[in-house]
ZADO-1210 file (C-alpha; in nm, 4 decimals, padded with zeros to 6 digits):
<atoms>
<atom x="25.9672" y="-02.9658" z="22.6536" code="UNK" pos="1"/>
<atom x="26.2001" y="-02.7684" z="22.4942" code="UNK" pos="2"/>
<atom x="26.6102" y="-02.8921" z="22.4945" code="UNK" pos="3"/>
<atom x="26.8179" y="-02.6238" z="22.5483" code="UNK" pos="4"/>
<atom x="27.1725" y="-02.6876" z="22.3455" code="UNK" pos="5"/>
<atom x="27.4636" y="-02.6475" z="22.5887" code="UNK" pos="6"/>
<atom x="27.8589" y="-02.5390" z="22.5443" code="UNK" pos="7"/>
<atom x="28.1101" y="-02.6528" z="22.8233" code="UNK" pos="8"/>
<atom x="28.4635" y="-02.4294" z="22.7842" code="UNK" pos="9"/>
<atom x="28.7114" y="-02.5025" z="23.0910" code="UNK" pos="10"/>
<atom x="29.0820" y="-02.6021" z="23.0446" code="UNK" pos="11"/>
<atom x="29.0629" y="-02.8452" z="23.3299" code="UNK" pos="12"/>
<atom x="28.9385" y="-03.2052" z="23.2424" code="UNK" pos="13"/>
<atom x="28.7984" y="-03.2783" z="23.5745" code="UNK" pos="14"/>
<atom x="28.5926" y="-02.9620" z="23.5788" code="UNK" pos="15"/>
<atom x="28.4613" y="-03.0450" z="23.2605" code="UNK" pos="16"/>
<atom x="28.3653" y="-03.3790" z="23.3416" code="UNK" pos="17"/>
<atom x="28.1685" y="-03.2489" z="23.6433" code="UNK" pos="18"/>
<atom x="28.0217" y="-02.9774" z="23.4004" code="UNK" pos="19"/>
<atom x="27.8831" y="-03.2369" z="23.2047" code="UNK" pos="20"/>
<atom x="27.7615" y="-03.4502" z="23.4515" code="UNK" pos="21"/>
<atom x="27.5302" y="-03.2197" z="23.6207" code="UNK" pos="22"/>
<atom x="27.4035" y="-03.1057" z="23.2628" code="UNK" pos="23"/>
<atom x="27.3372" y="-03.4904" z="23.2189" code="UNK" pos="24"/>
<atom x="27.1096" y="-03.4469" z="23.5181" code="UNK" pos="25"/>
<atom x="26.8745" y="-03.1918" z="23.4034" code="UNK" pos="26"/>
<atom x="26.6451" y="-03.2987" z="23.0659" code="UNK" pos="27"/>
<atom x="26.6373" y="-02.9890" z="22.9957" code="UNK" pos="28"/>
<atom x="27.0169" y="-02.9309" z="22.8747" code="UNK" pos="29"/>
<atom x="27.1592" y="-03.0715" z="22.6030" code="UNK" pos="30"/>
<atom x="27.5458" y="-03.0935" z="22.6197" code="UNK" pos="31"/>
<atom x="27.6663" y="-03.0694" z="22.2316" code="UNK" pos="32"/>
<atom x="28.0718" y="-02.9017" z="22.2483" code="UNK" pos="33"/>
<atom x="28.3302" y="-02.9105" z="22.5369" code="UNK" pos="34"/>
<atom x="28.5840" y="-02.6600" z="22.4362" code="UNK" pos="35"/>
<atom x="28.9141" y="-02.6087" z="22.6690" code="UNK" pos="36"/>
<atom x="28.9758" y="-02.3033" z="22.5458" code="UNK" pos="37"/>
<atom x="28.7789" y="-01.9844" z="22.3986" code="UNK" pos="38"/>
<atom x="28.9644" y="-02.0392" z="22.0757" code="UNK" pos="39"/>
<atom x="28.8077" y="-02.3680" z="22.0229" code="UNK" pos="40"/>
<atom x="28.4822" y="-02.2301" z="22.1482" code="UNK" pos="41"/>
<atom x="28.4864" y="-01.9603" z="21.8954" code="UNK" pos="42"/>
<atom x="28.5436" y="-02.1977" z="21.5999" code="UNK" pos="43"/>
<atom x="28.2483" y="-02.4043" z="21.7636" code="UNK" pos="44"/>
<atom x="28.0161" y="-02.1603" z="21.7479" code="UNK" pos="45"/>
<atom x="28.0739" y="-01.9952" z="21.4293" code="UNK" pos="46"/>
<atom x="27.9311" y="-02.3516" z="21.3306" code="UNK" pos="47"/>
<atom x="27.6747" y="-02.4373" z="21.5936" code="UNK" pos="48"/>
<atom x="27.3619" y="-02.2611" z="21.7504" code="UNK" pos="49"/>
<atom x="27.4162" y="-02.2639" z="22.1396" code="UNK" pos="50"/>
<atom x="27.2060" y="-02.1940" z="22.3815" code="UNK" pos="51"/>
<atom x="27.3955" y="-02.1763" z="22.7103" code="UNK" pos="52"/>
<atom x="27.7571" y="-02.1039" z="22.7506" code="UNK" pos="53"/>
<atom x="27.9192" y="-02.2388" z="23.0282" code="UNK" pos="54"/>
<atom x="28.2376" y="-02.0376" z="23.0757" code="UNK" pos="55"/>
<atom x="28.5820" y="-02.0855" z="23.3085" code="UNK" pos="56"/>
<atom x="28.7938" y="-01.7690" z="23.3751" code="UNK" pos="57"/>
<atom x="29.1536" y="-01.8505" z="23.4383" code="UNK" pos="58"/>
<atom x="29.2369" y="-02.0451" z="23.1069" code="UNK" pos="59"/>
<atom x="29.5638" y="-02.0425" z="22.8901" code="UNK" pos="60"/>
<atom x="29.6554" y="-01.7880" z="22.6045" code="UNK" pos="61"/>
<atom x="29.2844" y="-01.6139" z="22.6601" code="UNK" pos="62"/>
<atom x="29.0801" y="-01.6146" z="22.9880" code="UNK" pos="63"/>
<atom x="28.7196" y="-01.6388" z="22.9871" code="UNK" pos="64"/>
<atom x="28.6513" y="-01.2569" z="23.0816" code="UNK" pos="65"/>
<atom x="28.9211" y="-01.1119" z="22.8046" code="UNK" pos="66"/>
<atom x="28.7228" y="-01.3062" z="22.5519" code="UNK" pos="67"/>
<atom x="28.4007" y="-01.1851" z="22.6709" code="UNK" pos="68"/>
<atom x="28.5631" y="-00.7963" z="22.6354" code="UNK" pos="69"/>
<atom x="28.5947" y="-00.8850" z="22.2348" code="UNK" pos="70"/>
<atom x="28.2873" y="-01.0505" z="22.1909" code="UNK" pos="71"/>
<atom x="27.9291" y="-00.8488" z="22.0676" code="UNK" pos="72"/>
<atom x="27.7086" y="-01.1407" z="22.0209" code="UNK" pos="73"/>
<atom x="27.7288" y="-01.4476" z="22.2861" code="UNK" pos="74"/>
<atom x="27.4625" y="-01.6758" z="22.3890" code="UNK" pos="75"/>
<atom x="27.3274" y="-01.6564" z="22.7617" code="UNK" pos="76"/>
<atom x="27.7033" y="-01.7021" z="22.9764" code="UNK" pos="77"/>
<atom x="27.7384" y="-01.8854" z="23.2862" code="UNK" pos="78"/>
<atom x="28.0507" y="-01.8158" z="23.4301" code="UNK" pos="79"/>
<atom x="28.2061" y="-02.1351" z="23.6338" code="UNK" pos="80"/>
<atom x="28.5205" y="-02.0514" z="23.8239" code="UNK" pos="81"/>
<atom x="28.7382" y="-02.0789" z="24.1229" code="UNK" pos="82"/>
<atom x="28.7809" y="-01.7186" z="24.1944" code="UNK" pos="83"/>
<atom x="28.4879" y="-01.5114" z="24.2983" code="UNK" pos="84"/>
<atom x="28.6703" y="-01.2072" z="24.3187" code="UNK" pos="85"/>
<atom x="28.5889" y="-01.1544" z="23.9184" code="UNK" pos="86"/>
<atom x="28.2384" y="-01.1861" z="23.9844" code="UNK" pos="87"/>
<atom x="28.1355" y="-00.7964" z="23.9709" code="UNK" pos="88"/>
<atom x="28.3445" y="-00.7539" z="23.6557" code="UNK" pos="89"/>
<atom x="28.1319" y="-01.0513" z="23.4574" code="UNK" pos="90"/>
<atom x="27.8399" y="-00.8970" z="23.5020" code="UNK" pos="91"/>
<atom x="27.9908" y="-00.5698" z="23.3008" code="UNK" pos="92"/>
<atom x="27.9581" y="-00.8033" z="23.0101" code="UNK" pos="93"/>
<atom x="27.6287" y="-00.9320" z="23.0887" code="UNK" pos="94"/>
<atom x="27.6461" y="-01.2497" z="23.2342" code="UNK" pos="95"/>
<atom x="27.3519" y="-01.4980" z="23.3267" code="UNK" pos="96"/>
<atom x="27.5019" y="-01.6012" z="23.6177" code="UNK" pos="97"/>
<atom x="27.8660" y="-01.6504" z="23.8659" code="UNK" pos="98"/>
<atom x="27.9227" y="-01.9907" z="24.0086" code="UNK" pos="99"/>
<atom x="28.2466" y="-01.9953" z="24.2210" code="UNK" pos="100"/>
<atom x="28.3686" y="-02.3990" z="24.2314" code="UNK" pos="101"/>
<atom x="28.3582" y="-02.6647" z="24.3658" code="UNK" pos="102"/>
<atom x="27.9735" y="-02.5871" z="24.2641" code="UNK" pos="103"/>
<atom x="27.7552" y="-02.7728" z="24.3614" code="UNK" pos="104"/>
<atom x="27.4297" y="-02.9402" z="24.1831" code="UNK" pos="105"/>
<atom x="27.1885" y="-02.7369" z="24.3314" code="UNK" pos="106"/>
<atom x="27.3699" y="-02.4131" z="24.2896" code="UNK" pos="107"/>
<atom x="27.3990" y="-02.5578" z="23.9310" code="UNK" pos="108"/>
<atom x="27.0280" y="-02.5763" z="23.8718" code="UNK" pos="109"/>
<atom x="26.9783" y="-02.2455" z="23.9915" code="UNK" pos="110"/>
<atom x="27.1612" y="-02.0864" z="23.7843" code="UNK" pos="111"/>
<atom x="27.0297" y="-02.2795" z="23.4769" code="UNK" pos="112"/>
<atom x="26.6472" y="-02.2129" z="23.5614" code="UNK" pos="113"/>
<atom x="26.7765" y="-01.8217" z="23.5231" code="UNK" pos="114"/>
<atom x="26.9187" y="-01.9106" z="23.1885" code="UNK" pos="115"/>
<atom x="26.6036" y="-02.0819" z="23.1078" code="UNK" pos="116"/>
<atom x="26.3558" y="-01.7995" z="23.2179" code="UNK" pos="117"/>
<atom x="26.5424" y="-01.6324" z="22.9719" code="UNK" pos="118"/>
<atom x="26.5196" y="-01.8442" z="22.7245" code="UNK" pos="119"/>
<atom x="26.1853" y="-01.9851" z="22.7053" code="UNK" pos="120"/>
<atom x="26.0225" y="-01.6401" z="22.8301" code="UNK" pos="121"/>
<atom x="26.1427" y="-01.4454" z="22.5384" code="UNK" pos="122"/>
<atom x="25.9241" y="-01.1437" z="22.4747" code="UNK" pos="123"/>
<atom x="25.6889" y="-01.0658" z="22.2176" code="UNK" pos="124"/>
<atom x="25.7052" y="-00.8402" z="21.9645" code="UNK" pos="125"/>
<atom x="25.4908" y="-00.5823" z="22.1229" code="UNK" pos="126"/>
<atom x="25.5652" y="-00.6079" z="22.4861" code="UNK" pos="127"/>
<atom x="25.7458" y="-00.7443" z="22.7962" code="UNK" pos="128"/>
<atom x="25.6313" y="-00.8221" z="23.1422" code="UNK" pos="129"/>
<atom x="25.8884" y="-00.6594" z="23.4576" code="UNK" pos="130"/>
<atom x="25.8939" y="-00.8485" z="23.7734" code="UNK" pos="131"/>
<atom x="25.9581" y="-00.5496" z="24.0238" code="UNK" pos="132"/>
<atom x="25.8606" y="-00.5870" z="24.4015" code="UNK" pos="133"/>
<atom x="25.6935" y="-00.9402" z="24.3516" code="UNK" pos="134"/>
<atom x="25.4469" y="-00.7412" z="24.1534" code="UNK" pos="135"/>
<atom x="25.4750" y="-00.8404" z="23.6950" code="UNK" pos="136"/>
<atom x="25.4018" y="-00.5531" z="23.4981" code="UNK" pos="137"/>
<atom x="25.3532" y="-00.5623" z="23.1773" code="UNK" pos="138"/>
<atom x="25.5344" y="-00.2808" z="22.9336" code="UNK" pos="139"/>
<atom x="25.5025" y="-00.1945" z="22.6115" code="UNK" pos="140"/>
<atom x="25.7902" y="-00.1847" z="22.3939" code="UNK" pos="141"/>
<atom x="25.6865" y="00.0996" z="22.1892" code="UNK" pos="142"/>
<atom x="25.7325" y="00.2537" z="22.5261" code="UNK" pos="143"/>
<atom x="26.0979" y="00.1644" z="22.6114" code="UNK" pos="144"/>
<atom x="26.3579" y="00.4463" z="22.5669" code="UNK" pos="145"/>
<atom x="26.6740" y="00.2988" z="22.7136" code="UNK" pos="146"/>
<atom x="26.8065" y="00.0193" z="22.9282" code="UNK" pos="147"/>
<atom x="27.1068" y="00.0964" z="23.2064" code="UNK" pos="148"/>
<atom x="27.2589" y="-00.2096" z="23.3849" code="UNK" pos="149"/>
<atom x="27.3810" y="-00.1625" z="23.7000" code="UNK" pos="150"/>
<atom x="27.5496" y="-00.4338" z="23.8320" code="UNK" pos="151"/>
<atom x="27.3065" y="-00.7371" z="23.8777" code="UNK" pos="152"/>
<atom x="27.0043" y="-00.4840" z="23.8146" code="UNK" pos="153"/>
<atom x="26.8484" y="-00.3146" z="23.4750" code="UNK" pos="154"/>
<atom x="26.6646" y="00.0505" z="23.4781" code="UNK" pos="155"/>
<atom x="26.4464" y="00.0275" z="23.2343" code="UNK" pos="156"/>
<atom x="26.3356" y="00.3669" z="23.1356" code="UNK" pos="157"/>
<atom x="26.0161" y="00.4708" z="22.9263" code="UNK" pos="158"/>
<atom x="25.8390" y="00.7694" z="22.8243" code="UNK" pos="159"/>
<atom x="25.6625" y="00.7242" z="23.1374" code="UNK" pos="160"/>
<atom x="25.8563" y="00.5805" z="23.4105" code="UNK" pos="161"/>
<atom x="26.1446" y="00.3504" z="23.5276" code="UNK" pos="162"/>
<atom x="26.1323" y="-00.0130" z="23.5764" code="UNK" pos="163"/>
<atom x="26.3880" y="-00.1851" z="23.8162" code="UNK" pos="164"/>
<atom x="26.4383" y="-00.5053" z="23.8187" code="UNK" pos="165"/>
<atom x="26.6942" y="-00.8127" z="23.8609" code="UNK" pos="166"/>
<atom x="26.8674" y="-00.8972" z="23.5402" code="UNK" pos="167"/>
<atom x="27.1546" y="-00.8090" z="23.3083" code="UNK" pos="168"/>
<atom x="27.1575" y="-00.6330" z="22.9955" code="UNK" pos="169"/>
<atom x="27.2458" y="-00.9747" z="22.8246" code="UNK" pos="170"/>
<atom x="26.9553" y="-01.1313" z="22.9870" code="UNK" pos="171"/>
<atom x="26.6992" y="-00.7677" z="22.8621" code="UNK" pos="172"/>
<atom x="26.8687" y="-00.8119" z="22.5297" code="UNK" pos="173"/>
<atom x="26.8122" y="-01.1249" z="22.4461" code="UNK" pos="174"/>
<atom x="26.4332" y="-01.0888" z="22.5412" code="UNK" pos="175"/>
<atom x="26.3859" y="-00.7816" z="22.3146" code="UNK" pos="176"/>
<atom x="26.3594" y="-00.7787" z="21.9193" code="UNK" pos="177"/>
<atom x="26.7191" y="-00.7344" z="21.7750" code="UNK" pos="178"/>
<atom x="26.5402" y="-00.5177" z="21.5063" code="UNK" pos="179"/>
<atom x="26.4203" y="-00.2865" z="21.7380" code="UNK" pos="180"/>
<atom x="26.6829" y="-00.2552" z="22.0045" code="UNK" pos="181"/>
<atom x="27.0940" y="-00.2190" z="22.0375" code="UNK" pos="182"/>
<atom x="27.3711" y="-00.1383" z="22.2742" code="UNK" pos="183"/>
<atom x="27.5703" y="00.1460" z="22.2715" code="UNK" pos="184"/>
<atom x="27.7622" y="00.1207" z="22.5462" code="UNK" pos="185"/>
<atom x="27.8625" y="-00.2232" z="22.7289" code="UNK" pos="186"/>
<atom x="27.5805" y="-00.0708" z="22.9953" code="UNK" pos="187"/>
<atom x="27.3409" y="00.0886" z="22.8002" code="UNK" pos="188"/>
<atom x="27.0592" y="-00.0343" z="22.5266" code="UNK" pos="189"/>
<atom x="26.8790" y="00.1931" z="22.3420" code="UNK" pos="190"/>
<atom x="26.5555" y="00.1868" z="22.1462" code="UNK" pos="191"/>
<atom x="26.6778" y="00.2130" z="21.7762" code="UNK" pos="192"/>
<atom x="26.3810" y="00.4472" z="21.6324" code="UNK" pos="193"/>
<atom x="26.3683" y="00.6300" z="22.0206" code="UNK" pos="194"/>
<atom x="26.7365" y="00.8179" z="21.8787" code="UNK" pos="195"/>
<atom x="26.6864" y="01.1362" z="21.8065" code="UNK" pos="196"/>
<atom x="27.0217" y="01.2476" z="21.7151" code="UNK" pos="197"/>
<atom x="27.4475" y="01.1136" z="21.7532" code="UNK" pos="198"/>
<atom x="27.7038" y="01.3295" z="21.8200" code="UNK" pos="199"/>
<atom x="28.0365" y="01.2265" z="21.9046" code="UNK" pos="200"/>
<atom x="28.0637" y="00.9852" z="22.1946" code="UNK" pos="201"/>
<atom x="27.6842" y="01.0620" z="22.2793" code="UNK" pos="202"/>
<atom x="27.3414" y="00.9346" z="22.1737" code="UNK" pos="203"/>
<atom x="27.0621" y="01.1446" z="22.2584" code="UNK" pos="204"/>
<atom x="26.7144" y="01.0476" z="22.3529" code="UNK" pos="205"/>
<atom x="26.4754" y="01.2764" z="22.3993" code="UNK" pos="206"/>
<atom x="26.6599" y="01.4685" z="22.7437" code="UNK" pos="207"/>
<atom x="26.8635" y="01.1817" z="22.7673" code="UNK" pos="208"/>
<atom x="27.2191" y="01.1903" z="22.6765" code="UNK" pos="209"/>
<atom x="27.3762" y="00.8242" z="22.6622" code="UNK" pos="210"/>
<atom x="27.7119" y="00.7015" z="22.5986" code="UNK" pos="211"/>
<atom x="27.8378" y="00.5845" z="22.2534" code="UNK" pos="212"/>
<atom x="28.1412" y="00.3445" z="22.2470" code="UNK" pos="213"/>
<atom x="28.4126" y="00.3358" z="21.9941" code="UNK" pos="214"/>
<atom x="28.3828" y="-00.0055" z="21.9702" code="UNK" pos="215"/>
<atom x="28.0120" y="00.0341" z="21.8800" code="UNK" pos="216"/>
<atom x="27.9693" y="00.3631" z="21.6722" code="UNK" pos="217"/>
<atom x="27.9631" y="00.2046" z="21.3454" code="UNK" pos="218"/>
<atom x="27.7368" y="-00.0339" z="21.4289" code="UNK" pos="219"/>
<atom x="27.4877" y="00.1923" z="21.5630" code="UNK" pos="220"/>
<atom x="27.5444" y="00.4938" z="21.2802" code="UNK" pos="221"/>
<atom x="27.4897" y="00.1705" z="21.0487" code="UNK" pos="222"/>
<atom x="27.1541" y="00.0974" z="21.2114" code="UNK" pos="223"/>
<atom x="26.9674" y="00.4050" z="21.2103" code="UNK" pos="224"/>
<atom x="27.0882" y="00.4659" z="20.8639" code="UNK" pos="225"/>
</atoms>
């Protein structure tokens, strides 16, 4: 069975507690760093490999969604709050899943078997099966010009057609080979050797013309170099 390695960041004690708790109830989690604030989670994981995140919004000096806005590379996120109103926003930055508190353990589990299709489903190297319509597909990443998220959905476009299906661009990227693949936009991944050309703000594919952050532009010149 494989142990899935588990970060708990929430500025309230009691929320942590319960956190932990229901993590204690599923083998499959491994709790090894409570944080109570992102800048104690970012020392933590500059030192430790984590495999879920489990992340609170409203905290002091940084909230959970700010930190997400500065972050490029963040294990699977599990947002656990008291305000669902942020919920449409967290999945702009590619989040697993939205639990709203007082959560309960069922809700919990739900959102962790997500995490852990992601996880112990990982693609690969030369393709990735598409649930779309109760019907799995399986697509060839040689195929695979671009991914768009759209709020709790991912177009996955090809040479020959478009795959839609329910996920986030976190959850698409971390299936795919970080070699081969790398976002451009905070919606958009694009097939690294797919890129025909950049031009300003724009990366075009083939007839498609995708956005090109600021934030990201070096990285991705740096790539196809």
């Amino acid at each position: 069975m494989i142990i899935l390695k588990c970060l708990i960041v929430d500025d309230e004690p009691l929320a942590r507690e319960a956190l932990k708790g229901y993590c204690y109830e599923i083998t499959s989690l491994e709790v090894i760093g409570v944080c109570k604030n992102v800048r104690q989670a970012q020392a933590f994981l500059q030192e430790n490999h984590v495999d879920i995140l489990f992340l609170d919004i409203q905290m002091p000096i940084i909230t959970g969604i700010e930190w997400l806005k500065t972050q490029k590379s963040l294990p699977p996120v599990i947002m656990t709050t008291a305000y669902s109103e942020h919920a449409l926003e967290s999945y702009n930055f590619n989040v697993i899943d939205y639990l709203v508190k007082p959560i309960s353990l069922k809700r919990f589990k739900q959102a962790v078997d997500k995490a852990c299709d992601l996880m112990c489903n990982k693609a690969p190297e030369s393709h990735l099966f598409v649930k779309q319509n109760k019907v799995i597909k399986k697509v060839k990443l040689s195929t695979i010009l671009y991914v768009k998220a759209e709020q709790n959905y991912v177009k996955i476009i090809t040479t020959t057609e478009t795959h839609v299906m329910h996920s986030t661009l976190k959850g698409i990227q971390f299936l795919l080979p970080e070699k081969d693949f790398i976002k451009t936009h905070k919606s958009f991944l694009v097939a690294l050797h797919k890129i025909d050309k950049i031009s300003g703000n724009k990366v075009f594919i083939k007839e498609h013309i995708l956005p090109l952050s600021v934030r990201l532009r070096k990285e991705v010149v740096t790539k196809i170099k």
